[in-house]
C-alpha positions as CSV (number, residue, x, y, z in Angstrom):
1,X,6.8,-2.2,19.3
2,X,9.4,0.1,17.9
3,X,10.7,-1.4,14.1
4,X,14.5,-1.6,13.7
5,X,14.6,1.8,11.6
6,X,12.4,3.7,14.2
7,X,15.1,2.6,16.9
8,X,17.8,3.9,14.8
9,X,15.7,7.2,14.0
10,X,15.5,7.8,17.8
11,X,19.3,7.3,18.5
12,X,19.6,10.8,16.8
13,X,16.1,12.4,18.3
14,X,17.6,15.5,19.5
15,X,17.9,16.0,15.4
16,X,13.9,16.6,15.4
17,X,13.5,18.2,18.7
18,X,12.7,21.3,17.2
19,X,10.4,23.0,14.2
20,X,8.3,21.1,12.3
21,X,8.9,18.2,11.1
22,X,6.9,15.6,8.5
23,X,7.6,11.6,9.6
24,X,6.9,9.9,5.9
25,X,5.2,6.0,5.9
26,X,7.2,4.7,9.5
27,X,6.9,1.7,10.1
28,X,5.3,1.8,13.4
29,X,2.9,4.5,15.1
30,X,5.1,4.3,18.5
31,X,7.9,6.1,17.2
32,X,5.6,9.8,17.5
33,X,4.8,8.7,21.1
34,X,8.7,9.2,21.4
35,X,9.4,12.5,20.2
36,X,8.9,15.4,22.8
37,X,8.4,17.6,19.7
38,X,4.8,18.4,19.4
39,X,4.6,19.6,15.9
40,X,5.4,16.3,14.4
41,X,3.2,15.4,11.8
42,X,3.0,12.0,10.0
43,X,2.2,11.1,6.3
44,X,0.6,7.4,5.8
45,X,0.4,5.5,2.5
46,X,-0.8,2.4,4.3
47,X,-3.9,2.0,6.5
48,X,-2.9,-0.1,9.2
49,X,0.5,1.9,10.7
50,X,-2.1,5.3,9.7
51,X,-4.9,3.7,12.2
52,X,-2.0,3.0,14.8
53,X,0.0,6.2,14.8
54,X,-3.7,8.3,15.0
55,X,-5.0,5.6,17.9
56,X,-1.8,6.4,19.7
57,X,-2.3,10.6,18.9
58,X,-6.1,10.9,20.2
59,X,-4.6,10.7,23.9
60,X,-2.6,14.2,23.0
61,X,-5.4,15.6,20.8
62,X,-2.8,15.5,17.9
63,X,-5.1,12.5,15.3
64,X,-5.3,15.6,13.0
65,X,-1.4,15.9,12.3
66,X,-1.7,12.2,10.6
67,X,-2.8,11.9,6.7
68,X,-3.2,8.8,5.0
69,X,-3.2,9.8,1.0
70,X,-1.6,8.5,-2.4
71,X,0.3,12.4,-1.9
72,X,1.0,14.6,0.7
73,X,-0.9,17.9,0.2
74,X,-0.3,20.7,2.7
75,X,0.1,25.1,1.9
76,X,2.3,24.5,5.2
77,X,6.2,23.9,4.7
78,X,8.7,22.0,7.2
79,X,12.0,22.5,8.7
80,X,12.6,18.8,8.3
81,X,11.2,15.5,7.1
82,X,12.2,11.5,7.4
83,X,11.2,9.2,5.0
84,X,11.2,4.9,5.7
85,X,12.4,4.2,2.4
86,X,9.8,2.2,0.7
87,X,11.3,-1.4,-1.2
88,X,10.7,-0.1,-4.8
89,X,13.3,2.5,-5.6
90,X,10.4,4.3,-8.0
91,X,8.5,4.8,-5.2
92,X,11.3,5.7,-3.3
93,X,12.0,8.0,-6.3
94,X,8.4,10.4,-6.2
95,X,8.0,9.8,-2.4
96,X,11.1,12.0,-2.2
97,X,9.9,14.8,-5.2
98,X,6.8,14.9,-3.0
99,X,8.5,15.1,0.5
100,X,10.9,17.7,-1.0
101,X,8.1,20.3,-2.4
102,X,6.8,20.6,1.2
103,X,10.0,21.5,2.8
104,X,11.5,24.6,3.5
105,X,14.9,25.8,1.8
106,X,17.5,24.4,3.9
107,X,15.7,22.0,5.6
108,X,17.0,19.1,6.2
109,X,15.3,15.8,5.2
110,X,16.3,12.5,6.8
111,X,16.0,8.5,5.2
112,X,16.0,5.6,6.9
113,X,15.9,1.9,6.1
114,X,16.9,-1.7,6.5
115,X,20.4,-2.5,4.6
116,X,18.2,-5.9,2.8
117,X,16.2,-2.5,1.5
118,X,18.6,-0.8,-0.5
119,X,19.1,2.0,2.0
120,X,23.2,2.1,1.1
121,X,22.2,3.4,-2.5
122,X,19.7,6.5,-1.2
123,X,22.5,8.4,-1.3
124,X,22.2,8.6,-5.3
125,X,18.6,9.8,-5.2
126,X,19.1,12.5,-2.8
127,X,21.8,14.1,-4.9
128,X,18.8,15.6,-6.8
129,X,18.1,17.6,-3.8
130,X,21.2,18.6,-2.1
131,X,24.7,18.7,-2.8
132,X,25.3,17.9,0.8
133,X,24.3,13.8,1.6
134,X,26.2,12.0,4.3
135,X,25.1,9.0,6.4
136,X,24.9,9.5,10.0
137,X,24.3,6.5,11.9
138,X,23.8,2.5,11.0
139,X,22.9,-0.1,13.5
140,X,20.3,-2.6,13.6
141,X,21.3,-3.7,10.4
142,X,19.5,-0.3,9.3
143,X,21.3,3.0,8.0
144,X,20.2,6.7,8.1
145,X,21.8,9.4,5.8
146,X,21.2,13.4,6.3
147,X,20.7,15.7,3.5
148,X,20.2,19.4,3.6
149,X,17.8,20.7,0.9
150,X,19.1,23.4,-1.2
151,X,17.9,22.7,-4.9
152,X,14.8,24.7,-5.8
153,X,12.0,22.3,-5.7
154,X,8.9,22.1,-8.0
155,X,5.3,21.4,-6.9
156,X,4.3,17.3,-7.1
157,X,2.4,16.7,-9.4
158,X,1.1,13.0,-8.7
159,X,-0.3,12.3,-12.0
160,X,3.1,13.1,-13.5
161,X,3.8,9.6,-11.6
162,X,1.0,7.9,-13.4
163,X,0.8,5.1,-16.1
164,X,-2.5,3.9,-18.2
165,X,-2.1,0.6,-20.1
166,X,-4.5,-0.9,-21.6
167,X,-5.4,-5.4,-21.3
168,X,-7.8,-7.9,-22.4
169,X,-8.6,-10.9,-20.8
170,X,-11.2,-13.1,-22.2
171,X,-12.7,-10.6,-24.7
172,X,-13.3,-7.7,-22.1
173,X,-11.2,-5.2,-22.4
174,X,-9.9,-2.7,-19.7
175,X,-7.8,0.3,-19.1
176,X,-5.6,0.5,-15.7
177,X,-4.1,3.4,-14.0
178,X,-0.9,2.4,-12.0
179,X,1.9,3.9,-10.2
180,X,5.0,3.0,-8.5
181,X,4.7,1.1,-5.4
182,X,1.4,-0.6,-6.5
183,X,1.5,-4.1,-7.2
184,X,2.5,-5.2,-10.8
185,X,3.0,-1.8,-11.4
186,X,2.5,-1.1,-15.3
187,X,1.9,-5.1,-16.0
188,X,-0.8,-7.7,-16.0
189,X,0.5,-10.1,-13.2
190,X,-0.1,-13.8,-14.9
191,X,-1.6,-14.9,-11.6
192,X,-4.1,-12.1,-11.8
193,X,-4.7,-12.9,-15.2
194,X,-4.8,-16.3,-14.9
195,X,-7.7,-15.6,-12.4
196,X,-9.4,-13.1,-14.4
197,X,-9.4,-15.8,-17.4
198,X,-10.8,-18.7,-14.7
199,X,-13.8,-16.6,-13.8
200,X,-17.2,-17.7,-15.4
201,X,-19.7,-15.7,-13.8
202,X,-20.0,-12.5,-11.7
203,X,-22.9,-12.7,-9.6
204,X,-25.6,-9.4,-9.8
205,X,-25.0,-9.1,-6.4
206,X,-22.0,-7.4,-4.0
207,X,-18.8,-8.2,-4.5
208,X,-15.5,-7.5,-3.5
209,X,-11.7,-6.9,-4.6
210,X,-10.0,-7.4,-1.8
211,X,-6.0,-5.9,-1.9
212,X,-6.9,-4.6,-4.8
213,X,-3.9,-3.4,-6.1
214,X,-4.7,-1.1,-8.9
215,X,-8.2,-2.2,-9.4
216,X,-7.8,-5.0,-11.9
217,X,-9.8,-7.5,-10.7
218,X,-12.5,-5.3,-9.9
219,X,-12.8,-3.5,-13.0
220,X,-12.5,-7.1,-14.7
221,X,-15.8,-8.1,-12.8
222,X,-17.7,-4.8,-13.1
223,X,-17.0,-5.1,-16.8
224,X,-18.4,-8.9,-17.2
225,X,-21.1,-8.1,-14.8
226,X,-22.5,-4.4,-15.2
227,X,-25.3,-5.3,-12.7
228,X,-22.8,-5.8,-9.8
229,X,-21.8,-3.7,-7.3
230,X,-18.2,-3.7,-6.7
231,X,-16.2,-3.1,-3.9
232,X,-13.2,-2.7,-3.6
233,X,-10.1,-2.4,-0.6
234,X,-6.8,-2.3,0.0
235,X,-4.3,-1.2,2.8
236,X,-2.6,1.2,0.4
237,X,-3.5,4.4,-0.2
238,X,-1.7,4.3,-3.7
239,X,-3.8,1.2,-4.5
240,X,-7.2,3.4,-3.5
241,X,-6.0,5.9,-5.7
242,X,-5.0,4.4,-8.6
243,X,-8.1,1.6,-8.0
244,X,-10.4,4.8,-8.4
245,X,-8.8,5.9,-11.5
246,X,-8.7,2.4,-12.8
247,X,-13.0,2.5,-12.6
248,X,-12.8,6.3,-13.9
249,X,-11.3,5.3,-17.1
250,X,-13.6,2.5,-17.3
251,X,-16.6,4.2,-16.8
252,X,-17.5,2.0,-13.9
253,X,-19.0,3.2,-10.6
254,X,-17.8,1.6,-7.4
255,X,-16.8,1.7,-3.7
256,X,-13.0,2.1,-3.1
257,X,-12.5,1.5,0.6
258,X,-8.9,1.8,2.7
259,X,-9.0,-1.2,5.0
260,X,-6.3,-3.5,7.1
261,X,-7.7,-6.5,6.1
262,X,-11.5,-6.5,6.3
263,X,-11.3,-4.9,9.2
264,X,-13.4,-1.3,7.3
265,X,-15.7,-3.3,5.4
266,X,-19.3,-3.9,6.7
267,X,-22.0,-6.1,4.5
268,X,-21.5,-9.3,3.2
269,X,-20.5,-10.3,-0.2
270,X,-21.7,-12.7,-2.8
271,X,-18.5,-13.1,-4.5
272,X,-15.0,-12.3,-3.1
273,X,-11.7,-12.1,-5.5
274,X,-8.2,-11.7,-4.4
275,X,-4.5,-11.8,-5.5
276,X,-3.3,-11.6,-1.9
277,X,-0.4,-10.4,-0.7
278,X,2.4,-12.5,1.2
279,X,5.0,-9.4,1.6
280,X,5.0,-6.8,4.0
281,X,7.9,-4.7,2.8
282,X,10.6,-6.9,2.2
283,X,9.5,-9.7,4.4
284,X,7.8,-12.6,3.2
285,X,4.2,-12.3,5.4
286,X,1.6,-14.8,5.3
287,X,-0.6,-13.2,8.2
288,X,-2.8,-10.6,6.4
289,X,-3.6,-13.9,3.7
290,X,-4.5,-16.0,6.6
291,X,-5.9,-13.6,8.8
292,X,-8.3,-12.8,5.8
293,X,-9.2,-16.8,5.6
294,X,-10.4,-16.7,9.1
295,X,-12.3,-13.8,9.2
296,X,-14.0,-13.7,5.7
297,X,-17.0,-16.0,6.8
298,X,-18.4,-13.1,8.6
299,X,-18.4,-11.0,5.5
300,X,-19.4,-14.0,2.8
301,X,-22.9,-14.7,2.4
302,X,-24.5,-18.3,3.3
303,X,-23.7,-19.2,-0.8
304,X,-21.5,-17.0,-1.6
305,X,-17.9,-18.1,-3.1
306,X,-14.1,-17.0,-3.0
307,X,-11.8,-16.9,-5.7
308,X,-8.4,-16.6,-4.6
309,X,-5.4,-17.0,-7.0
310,X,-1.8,-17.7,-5.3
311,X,1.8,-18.6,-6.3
312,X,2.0,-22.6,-6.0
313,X,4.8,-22.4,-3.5
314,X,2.7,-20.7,-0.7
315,X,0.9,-22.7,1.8
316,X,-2.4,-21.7,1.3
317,X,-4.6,-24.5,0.1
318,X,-4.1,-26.0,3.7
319,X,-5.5,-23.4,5.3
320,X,-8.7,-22.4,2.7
321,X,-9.4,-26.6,3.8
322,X,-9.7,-25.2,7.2
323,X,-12.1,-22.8,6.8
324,X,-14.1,-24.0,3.5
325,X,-16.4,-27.0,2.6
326,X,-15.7,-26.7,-0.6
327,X,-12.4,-25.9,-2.3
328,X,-11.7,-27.0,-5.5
329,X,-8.8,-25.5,-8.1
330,X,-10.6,-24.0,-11.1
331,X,-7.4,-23.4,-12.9
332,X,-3.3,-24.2,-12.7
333,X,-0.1,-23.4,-14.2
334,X,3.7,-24.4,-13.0
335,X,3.5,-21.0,-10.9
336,X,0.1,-20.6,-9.8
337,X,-3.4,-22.1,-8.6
338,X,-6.8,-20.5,-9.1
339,X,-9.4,-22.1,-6.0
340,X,-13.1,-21.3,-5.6
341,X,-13.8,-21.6,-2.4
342,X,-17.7,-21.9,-0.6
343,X,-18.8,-22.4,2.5
């Protein structure tokens, strides 16, 4: 199903009918099925729409025009671009110094978004790039503005984008690498901490980070437990990134995997950890969390356990009673709950 900005994108089509053209995070995969330009090429920071879009593509033999990275990296340069404009204007911010280093002088580069999104202020940011900016079309309660690139660009850099801070939680200290549009991005979330402070023991066995974020949790573990063997997932490709920088600086060797859901991850687990997530852009989305309930007992071992930490107002301790013997609350505050969970 075509998203809101993907049907507002196509009202001006004829725009990327021609050249070569870089579509940045959409949405949706269906919006390439309906462009008659075959020299459209997509650039995925999250798994999911990446596995769609390239599903979609293997019927043209065109998978290989789709990356999923933390950056875009390409010698080739395009006559055009469009970025969804991501909810976190720093992320917003180096998607664009990215898009722009790959784009030909005078190309023009397109952003599109929902008006809840902060699309009506984009204008501001592409002013770095062009001294032309003008918005062409809103509908849908989405906008699109056009800007023609004209500024000399400099190459991305992405560690230029990166932060290190350094945390300790219950005597163990730990270094994490972050950067805009990760979760918590620069901070120790309390909820995460308040999990990271709640767990006693980490198993010798496998165990898994699941939505890792920027590798907090897992680093936390492989820290307390050196015998483990970490995994670690997410459906961001800035979260695998800065996940396996996070173990770098810790001197830690694990598995970073990119994965909608569990849906990449084979094995089970002996312990599982999560801060889950319960947005999908700006929407509030409770159906990764809940899908990952269901499916979990196929990766969880006969005794293995859960640790799940969630904001108090989310409806999640119903639905761990559902698909857990045991569930009992190993830590609260006002704002958040820490279950364990077993089988």
């Amino acid at each position: 199903m075509l998203t809101p900005a993907s049907q507002v994108l196509l009202r001006s089509a004829e725009l990327l009918a021609q050249g070569k053209w870089l579509i940045v995070n959409p949405t949706d995969g269906y919006v390439f099925s309906e462009l008659d330009n075959p020299d459209v090429h997509g650039f995925h920071q999250f798994f999911d729409i990446y596995e769609q879009s390239t599903a979609l593509a293997k019927g043209h033999g065109r998978e290989g025009q789709h990356q999923f990275a933390a950056a875009y990296e390409s010698e080739m340069k395009f006559d055009g671009a469009v970025l969804y404009l991501p909810k976190a204007k720093a992320h917003g911010q180096m998607l664009l110094a990215n898009i722009a280093a790959c784009l030909k002088p005078g190309a023009t580069l397109l952003v599109v978004g929902e008006n809840k999104g902060g699309i009506k202020s984009v204008a501001k940011l592409l002013t770095a790039y062009s001294d032309s900016v003008n918005k062409i079309d809103t509908a849908r309660h989405c906008a699109m503005f056009a800007a023609i690139i004209a500024k000399p660009i400099g190459a991305f850099d992405i560690t230029k984008w990166t932060s290190v801070s350094e945390h300790q939680v219950a005597d163990i200290g730990f270094k994490v690498c972050s950067l805009p549009g990760v979760f918590s991005h620069g901070e120790l979330d309390p909820g995460t901490e308040l999990l990271l402070a709640s767990i006693e023991r980490v198993v010798s066995g496998r165990v898994l980070d699941f939505a890792c974020g920027a590798g907090i949790i897992g680093c936390f573990v492989g820290l307390k437990n050196p015998k483990c063997q970490v995994v670690m997932s997410d459906v961001s490709a800035l979260a695998i990134y800065c996940s396996q920088q996070s173990a770098k600086l810790n001197e830690l060797s694990v598995q970073v995997i990119p994965s909608n859901g569990l849906r990449s991850l084979s094995g089970k687990f002996a312990q599982v950890f999560t801060n889950p997530p319960f947005h999908t852009g700006i929407k509030t989305d409770y159906s990764v969390t809940e899908s990952f309930m269901q499916q979990l007992k196929g990766n969880l071992q006969d005794t293995g356990s859960l640790i799940l930490v969630a904001n108090k107002f989310l409806r999640y301790a119903d639905e761990l009673g559902k698909q857990f013997k045991s569930v009992h609350a190993l830590a609260e505050t006002s704002k958040f709950s820490v279950y364990c969970c077993r089988r």
